[in-house]
DSSP file (Angstrom, degrees, kcal/mol; ACC not computed):
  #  RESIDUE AA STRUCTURE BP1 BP2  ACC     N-H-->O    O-->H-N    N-H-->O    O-->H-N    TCO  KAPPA ALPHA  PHI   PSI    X-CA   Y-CA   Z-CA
    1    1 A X    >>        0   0    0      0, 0.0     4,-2.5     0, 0.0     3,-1.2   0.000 360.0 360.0 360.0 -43.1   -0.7   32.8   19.4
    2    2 A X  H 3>  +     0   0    0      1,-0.3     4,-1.4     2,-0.1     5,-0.2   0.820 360.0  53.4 -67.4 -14.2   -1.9   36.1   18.1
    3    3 A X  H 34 S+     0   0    0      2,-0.2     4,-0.5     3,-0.1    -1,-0.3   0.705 101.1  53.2-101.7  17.9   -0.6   35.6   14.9
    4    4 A X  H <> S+     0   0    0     -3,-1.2     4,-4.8     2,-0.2     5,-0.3   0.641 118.8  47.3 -82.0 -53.2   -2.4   31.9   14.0
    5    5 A X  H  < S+     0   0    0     -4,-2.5    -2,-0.2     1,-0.2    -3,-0.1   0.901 112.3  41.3 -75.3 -14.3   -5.6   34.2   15.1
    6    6 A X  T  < S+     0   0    0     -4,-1.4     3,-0.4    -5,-0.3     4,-0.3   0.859 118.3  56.1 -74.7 -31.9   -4.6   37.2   12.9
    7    7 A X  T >4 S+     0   0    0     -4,-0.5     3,-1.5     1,-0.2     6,-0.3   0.999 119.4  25.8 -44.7 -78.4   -3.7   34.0   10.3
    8    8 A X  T 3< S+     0   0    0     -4,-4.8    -1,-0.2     1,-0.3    -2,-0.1   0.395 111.8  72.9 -79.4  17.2   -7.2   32.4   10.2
    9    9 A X  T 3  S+     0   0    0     -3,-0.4    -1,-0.3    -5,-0.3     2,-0.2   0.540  92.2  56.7-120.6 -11.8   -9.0   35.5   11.0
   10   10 A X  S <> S-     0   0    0     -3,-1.5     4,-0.8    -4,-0.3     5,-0.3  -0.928  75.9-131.2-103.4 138.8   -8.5   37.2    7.7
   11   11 A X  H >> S+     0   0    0     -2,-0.2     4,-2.9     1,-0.2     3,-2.1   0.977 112.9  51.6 -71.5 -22.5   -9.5   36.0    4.1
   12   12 A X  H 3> S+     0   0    0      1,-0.3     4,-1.3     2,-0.2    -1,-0.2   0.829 106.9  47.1 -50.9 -39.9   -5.9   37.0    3.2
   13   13 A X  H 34 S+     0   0    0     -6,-0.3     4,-0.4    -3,-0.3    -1,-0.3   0.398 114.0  51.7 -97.0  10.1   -4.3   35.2    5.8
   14   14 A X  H <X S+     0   0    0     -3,-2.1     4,-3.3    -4,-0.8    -2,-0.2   0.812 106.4  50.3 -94.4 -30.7   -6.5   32.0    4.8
   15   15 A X  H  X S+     0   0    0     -4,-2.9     4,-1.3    -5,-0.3     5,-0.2   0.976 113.4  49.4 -47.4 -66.0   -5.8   32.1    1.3
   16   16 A X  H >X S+     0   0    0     -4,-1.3     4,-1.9     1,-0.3     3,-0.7   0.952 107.3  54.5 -46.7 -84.6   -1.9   32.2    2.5
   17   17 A X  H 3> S+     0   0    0     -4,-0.4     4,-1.7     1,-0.2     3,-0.3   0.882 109.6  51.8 -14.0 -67.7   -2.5   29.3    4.8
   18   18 A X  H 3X S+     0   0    0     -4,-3.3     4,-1.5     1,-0.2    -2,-0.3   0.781 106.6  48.4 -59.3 -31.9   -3.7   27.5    1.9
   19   19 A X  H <X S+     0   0    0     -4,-1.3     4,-0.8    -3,-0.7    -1,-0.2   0.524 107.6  50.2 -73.2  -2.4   -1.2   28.1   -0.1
   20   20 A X  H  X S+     0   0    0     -4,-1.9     4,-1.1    -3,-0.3    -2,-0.2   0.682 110.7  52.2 -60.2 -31.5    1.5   27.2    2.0
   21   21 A X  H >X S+     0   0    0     -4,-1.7     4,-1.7    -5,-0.5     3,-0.7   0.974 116.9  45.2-108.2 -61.7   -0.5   23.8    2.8
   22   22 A X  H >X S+     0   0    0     -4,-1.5     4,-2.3     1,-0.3     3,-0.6   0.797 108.0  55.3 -29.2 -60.0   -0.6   23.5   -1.3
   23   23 A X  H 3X S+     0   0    0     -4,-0.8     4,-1.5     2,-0.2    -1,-0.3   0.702 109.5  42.0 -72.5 -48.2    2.8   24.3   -1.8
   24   24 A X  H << S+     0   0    0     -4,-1.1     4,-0.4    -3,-0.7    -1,-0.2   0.444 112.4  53.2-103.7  20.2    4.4   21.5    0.7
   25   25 A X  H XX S+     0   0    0     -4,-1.7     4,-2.1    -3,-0.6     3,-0.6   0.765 112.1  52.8 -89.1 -34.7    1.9   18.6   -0.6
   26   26 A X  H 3X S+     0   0    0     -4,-2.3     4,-1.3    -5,-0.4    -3,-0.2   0.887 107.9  43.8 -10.6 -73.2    3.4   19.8   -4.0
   27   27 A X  H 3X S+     0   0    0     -4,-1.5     4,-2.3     2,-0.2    -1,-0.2   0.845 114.1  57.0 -53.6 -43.6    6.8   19.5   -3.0
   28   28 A X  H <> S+     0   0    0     -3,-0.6     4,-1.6    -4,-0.4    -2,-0.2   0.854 106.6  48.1 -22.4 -73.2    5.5   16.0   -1.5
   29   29 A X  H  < S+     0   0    0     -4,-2.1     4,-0.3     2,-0.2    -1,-0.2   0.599 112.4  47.8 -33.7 -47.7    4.4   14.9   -4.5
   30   30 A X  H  X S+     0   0    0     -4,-1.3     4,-1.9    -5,-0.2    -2,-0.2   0.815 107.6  48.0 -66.2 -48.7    7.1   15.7   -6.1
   31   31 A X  H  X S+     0   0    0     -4,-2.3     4,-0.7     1,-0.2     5,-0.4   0.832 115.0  47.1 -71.2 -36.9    9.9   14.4   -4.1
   32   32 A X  H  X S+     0   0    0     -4,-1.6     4,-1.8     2,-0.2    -1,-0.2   0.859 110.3  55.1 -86.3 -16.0    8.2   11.1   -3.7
   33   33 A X  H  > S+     0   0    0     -4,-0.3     4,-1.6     1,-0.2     3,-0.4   0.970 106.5  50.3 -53.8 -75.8    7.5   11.1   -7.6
   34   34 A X  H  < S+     0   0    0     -4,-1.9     4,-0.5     1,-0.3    -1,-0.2   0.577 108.2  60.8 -44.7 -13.7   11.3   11.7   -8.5
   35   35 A X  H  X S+     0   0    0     -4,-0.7     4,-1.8     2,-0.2    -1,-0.3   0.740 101.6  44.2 -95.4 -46.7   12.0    8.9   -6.2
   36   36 A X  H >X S+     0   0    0     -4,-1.8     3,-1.4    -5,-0.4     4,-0.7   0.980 110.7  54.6 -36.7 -64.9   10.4    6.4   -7.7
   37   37 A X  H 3< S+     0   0    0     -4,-1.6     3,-0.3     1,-0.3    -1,-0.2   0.744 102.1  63.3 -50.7 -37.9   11.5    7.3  -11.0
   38   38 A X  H 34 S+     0   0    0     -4,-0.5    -1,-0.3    -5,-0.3    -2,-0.2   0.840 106.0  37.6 -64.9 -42.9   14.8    7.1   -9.9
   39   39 A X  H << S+     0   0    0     -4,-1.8    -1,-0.2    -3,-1.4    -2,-0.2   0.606  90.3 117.4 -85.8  -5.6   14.9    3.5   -9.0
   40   40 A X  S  < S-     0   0    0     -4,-0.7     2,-0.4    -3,-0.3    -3,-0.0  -0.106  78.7-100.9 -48.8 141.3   12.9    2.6  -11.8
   41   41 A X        -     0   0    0      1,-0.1    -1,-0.1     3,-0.0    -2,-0.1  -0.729  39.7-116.8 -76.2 115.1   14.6    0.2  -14.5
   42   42 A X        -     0   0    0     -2,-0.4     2,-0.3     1,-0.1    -1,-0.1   0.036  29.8-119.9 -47.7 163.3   15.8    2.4  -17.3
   43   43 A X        -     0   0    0      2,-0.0    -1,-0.1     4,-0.0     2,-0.0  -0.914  32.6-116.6-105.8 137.2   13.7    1.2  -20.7
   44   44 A X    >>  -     0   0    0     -2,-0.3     4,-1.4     1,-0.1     3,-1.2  -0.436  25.2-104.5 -91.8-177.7   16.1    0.2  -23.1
   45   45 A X  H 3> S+     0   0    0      1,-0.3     4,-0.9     2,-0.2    -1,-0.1   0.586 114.1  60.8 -79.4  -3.7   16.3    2.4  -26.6
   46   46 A X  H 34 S+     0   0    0      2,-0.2    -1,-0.3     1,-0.2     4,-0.1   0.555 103.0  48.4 -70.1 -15.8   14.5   -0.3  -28.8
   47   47 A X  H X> S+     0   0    0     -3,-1.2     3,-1.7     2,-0.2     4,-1.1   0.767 109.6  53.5 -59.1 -45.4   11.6   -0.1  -26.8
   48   48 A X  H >X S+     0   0    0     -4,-1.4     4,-0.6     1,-0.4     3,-0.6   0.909 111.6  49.0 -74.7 -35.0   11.6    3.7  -27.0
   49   49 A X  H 3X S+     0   0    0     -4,-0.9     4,-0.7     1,-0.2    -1,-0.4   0.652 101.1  53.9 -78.5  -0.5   11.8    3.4  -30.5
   50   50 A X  H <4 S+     0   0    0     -3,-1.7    -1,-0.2     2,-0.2    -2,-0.2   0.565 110.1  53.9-127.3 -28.6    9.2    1.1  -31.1
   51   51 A X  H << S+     0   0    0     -4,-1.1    -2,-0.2    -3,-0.6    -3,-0.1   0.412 104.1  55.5 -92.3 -10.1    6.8    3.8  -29.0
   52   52 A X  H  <        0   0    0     -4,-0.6    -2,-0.2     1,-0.1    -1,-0.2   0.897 360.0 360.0 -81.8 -44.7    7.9    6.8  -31.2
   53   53 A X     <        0   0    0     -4,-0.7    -2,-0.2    -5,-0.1    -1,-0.1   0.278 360.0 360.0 -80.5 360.0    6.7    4.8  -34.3
């Protein structure tokens, strides 16, 4: 319990707080991105070409 009040009780330990909290919706974000993508239907390479041009 003393250290959550040493935590919020400094601007150093709120900034830290906040970037932890940053740092796993990040990861969040990420992971659920990359999952998507992953089941996603590949685009076949005449499409892709057609999007370069």
């Amino acid at each position: 319990m003393e250290l959550l009040k040493e935590l919020f009780s400094s601007s150093f330990g709120i900034m830290s707080a906040i970037v932890i909290l940053f740092m796993i919706g990040m990861g969040a974000f990420f992971t659920i991105l990359f999952v998507k993508k992953a089941y996603e239907a590949p685009v076949p390479q005449s499409e892709q070409r057609k999007n370069k041009q």
